[in-house]
C-alpha positions, 0 to 999 in steps of 0.5 A, a space after each residue: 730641713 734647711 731651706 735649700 733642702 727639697 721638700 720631703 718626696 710623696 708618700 705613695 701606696 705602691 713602690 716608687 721603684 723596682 728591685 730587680 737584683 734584691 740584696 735580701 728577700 724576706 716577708 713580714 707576717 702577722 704585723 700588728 701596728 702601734 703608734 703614738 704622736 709625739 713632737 718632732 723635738 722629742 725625738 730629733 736627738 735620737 736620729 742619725 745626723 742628716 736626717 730629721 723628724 718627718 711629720 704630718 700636721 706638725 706631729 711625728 711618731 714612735 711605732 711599736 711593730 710586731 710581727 713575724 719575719 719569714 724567710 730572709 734570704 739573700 740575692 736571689 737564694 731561697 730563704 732560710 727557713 729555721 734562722 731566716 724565720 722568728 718572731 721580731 719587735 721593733 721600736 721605730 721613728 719617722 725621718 727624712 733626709 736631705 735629699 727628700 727621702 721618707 723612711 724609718 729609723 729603728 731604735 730597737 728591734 728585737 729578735 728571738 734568733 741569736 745568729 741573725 741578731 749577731 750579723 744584723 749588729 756586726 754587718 749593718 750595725 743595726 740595733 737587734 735585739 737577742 729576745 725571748 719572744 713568741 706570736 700567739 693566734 687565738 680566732 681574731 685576736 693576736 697576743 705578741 710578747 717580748 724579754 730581752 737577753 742580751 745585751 740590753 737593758 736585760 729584761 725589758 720586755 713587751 706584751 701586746 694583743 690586738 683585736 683584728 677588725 675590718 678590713 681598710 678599703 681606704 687607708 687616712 693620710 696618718 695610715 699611709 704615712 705610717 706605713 707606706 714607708 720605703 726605705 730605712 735611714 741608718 749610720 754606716 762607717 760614720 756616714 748617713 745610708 738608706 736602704 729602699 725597699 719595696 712590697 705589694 700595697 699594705 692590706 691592712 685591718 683596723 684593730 683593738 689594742 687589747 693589751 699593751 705593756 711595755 718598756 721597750 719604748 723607755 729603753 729606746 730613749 723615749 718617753 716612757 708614758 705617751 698616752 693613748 695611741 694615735 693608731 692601731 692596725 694589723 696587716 697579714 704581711 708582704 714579702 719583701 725585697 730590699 736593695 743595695 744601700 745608697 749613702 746620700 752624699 756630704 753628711 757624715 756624722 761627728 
């Protein structure tokens, strides 16, 4: 961030605002939470020009998020209960723009539903993924696994289980940065856009990270080996609604 630029806008529990006329509706279901500290220098190359590594006590991170995606929809229609709903991965990083705006920016995300994955890449130019994937429940632990087809790199995969815990009463400072995040940082027709979002409070659970082998973080232009991870959660999901993109204006990229 420059000097001139505000200070990066609070990270709050709740919503800051309303979404009255979404554009999509959905729900994220069954997440499971995995997340690495890495330095902000790692991963400011691979962030949309206009917006920056966002930290916490001078550490940013990479999360690894899989869940179910229920019912996507859009405006106010009904969601779709066959494409609208499938298993999805994310690798993901945290930033911020000029304008003091918190949110995420996705590397990767991979999706088991071809005809989702070809509107997401065409229509929004984000980085979906076509996968093999399925979401297991065995009593409380949950088994997530990944193989990506096309267009690649072919084959990297993912496969995590977690152990869900107790629930969280109250969520540390890293917990709500992590997930409290409100919107989303991508490049549109070569400009910087954020697209809000807004959901109930995250019920979230600790968790065991059970098992954990992947490359989808290597494939996403990080580091392949990051240790241990600074947090593992589970959430029985949200639902969803997101409004029209806003593009902060004067940042485009070269």
């Amino acid at each position: 961030m420059s000097a001139a630029s505000p200070l990066p806008e609070p990270i709050t529990a709740d919503p800051p605002g309303s979404v009255p006329n979404p554009l999509l509706t959905q729900s994220w279901l069954d997440l499971a939470f995995v997340h690495w500290a890495v330095s902000p220098e790692d991963v400011a190359p691979l962030l949309p020009a206009g917006a920056v590594p966002d930290t916490l006590d001078g550490a940013t991170y990479v999360g690894l998020v899989a869940f179910r995606m229920h019912r996507v929809g859009w405006f106010r229609l009904p969601g779709v209960p066959y494409l609208g709903s499938f298993p999805e991965t994310n690798v993901r990083l945290y930033s911020v723009d000029e304008h003091g705006r918190r949110g995420v920016v996705f590397r990767s995300l991979d999706a088991s539903r071809l005809v989702p994955v070809v509107m997401a890449r065409t229509g929004f130019r984000l980085p979906y993924l076509w996968s093999r994937m399925t979401v297991r429940t065995d009593g409380d632990v949950v088994t997530y696994t990944s193989s990506r087809r096309w267009p690649g790199p072919r084959g990297a995969h993912s496969r995590i289980a977690v152990r869900v815990g107790e629930r969280v009463e109250e969520a540390t400072e890293l917990e709500h940065f992590l997930t409290a995040r409100w919107g989303m940082h991508n490049t549109f027709l070569g400009r910087l856009t954020y697209l809000p979002n807004v959901h109930p409070r995250w019920p979230l659970h600790r968790a065991t990270l059970l098992r954990c082998e992947q490359d989808l973080v290597a494939a996403a232009g990080l580091p392949g080996d990051l240790g241990e991870p600074a947090s593992v959660l589970y959430s029985p999901g949200v639902p969803v609604r997101f409004s029209r993109p806003a593009r902060p204006a004067g940042i485009s990229t070269p």
